[in-house]
C-alpha positions as CSV (number, residue, x, y, z in Angstrom):
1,X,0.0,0.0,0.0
2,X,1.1,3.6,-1.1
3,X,1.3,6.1,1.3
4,X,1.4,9.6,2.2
5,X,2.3,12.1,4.6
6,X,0.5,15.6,4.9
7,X,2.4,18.4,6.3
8,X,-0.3,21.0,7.4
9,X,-0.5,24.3,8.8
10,X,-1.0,25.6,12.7
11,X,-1.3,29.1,11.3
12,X,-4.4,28.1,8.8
13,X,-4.4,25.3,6.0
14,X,-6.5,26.2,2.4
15,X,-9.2,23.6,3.3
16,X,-9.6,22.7,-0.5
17,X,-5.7,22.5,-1.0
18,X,-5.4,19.9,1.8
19,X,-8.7,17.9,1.7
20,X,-9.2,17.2,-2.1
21,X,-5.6,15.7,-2.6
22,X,-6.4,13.9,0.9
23,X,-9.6,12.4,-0.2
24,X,-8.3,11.6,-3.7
25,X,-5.5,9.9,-2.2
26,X,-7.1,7.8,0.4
27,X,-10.0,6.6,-2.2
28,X,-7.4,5.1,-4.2
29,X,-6.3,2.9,-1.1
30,X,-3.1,5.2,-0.1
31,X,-2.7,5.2,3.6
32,X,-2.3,8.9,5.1
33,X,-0.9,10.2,8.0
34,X,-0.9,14.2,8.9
35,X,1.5,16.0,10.5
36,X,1.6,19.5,11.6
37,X,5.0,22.0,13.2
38,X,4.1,21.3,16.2
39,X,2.0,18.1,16.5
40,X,-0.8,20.3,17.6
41,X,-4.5,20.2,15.6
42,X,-3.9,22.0,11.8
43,X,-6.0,25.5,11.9
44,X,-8.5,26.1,8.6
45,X,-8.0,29.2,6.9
46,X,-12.1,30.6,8.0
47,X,-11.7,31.8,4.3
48,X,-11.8,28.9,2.8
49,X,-14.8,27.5,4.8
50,X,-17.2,30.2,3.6
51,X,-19.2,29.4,1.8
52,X,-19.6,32.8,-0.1
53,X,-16.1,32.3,-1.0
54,X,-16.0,29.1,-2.4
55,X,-19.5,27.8,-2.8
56,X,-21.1,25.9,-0.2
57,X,-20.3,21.9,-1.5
58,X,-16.6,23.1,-0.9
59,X,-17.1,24.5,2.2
60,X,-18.9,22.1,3.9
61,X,-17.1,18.9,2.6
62,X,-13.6,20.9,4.0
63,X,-15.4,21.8,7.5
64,X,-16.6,18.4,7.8
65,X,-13.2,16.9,7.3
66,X,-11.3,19.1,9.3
67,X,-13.6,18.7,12.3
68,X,-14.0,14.7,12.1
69,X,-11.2,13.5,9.8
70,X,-9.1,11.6,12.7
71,X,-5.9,12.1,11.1
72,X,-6.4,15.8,11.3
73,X,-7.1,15.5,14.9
74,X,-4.0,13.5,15.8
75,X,-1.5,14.8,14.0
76,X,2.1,13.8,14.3
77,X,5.0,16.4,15.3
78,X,7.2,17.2,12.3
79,X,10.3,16.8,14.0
80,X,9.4,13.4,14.1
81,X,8.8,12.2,10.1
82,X,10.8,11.1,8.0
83,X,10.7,11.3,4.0
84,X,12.2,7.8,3.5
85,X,9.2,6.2,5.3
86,X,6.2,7.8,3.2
87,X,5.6,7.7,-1.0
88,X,5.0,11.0,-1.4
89,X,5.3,14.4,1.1
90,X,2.3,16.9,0.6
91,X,2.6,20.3,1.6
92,X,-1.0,22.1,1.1
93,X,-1.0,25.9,0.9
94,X,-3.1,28.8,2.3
95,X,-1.5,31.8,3.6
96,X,-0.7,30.5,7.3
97,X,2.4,28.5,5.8
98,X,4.4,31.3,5.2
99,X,4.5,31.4,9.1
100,X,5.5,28.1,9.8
101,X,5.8,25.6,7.5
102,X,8.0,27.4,4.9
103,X,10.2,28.1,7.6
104,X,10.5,25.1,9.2
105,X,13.7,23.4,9.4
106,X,12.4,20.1,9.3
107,X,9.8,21.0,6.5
108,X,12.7,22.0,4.4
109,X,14.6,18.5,5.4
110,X,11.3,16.7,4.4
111,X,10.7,18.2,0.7
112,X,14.9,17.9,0.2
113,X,15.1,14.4,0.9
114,X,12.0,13.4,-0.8
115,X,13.1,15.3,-4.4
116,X,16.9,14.4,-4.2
117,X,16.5,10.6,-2.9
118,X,14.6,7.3,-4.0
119,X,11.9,7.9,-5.3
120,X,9.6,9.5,-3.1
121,X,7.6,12.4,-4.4
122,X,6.4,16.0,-3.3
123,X,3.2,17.7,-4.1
124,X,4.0,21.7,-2.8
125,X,0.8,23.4,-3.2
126,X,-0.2,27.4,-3.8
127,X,1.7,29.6,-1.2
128,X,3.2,26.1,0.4
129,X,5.7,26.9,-2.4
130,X,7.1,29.5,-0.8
131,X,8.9,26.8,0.6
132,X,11.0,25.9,-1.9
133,X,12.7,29.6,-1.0
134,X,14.3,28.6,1.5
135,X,15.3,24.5,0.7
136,X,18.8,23.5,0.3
137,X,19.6,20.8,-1.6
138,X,22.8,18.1,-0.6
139,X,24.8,20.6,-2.3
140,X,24.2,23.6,-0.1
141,X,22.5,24.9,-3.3
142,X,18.9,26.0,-3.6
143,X,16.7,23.4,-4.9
144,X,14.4,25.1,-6.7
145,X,17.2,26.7,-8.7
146,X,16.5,25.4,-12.5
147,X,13.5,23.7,-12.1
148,X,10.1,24.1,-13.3
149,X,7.7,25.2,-10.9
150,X,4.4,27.0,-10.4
151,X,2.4,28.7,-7.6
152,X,0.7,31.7,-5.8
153,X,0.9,34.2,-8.4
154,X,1.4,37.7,-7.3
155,X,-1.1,38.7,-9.9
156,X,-3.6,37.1,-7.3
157,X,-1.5,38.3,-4.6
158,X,-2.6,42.0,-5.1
159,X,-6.1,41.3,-4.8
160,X,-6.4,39.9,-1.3
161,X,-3.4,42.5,0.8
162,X,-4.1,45.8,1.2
163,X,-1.5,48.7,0.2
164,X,0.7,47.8,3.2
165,X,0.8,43.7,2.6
166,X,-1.6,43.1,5.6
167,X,-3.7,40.3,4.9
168,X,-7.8,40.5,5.5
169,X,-7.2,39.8,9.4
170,X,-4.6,42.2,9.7
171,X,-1.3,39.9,9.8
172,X,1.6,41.3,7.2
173,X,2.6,39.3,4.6
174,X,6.2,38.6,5.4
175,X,6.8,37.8,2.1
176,X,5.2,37.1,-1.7
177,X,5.4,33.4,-2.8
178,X,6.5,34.1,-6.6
179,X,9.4,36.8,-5.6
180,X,11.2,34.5,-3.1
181,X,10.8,31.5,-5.7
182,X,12.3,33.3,-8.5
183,X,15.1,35.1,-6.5
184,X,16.1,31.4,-5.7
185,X,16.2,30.2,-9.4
186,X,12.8,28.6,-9.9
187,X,11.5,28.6,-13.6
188,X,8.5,30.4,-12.9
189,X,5.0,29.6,-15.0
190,X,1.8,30.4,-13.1
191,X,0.0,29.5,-16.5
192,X,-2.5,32.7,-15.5
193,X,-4.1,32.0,-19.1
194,X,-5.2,28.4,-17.9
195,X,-7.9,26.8,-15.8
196,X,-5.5,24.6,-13.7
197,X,-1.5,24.7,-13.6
198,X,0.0,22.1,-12.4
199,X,3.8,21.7,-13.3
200,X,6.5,18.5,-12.8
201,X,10.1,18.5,-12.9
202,X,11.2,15.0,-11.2
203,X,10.0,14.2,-8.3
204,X,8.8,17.7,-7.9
205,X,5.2,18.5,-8.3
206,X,3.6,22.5,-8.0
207,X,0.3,23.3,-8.3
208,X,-0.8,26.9,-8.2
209,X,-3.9,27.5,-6.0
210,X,-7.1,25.9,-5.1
211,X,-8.2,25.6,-8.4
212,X,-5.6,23.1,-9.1
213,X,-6.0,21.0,-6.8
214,X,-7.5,18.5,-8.2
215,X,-5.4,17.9,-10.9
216,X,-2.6,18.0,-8.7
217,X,-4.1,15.4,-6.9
218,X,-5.0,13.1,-9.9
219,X,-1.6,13.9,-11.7
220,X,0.4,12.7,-8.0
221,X,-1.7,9.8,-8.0
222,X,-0.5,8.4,-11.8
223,X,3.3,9.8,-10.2
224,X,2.6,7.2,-7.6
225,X,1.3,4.7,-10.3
226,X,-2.1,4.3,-9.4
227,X,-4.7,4.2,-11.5
């Protein structure tokens, strides 16, 4: 049996980023296990539970498995995972990553050893991406540097912070997701033109935003080689 860990946000998740590779994943038999910075319960972005932001099937089917999904509820401390046990590494996105997940030494260990060894892959989702900023490789060399990647756009960026990069609850954006990745050396292509964008570049996998998804979770599932 496949399976897969989820690294997930304390500082609040994209619900549809995390639970639609999640439940595409575990209906095709992979076994899941969730793991936050530090161990404690992942926190839903309220944004992406209302439902006059994303429509009310998405925002009920994401409350309904952050509240009773069990892995969610017991998640695992991140110190504690390991790449080389787990098939793939998914890191879901939402704005509360670029607090801790991005810059988490062990987050940056976990997507490192899953794109340079075996063949364990990572799925690094919307602003999650952010995290490929600030990952060595072996090498002591960025490993985003020459690969194809995608992401939060900052096109989409400047419609949600204000003129002072304070988000709608008033933190400040420490950062924007596609000026860190490029400053690194990722190939950057948001594919703005296009419904979905979801890029690969070996073990590697990007997907843009919430929109993508679910092809990012259908094209990691033929990575994995199920059908």
């Amino acid at each position: 049996m496949a399976s897969a860990l989820f690294v997930v946000s304390e500082e609040g998740y994209w619900g549809e980023e995390c639970i639609e590779p999640l439940q595409t994943l575990d209906g095709a038999g992979v076994d899941i296990t969730v793991t936050t910075p530090s161990g404690g319960r992942p926190v839903v972005d309220e944004r992406s539970v209302d439902p006059e932001n994303v429509g009310e099937e998405t925002a009920e089917r994401v409350r309904e498995a952050h509240e009773s999904d069990p892995r969610l509820q017991n998640p695992i401390p991140l110190a504690a995972t390991s790449a080389d046990e787990y098939d793939t590494v998914v890191f879901p996105g939402g704005h509360g990553t670029e607090w801790d997940v991005n810059q988490d030494r062990h987050a940056r260990a976990l997507l490192r050893d899953a794109v340079e060894t075996g063949d364990t892959k990572a799925l690094v989702v919307c602003h999650a991406v952010g995290l490929l900023a600030f990952t060595r490789d072996s090498d002591g060399e960025f490993l985003v540097d020459g690969r194809n990647v995608t992401g939060f756009p900052n096109d989409w960026e400047e419609g949600i912070v204000d003129e002072n990069d304070r988000m709608p609850d008033g933190r400040k954006l420490p950062y924007w997701v596609e000026d860190e990745v490029k400053a690194a050396g990722g190939v950057w292509d948001a594919e703005l033109d296009a419904e979905t964008s979801v890029r690969t570049d070996g073990d590697l996998l990007t997907a843009r935003g919430p929109g993508s998804s679910h092809a990012a979770a259908k094209t990691l599932r033929s990575a994995l080689g199920i059908e």
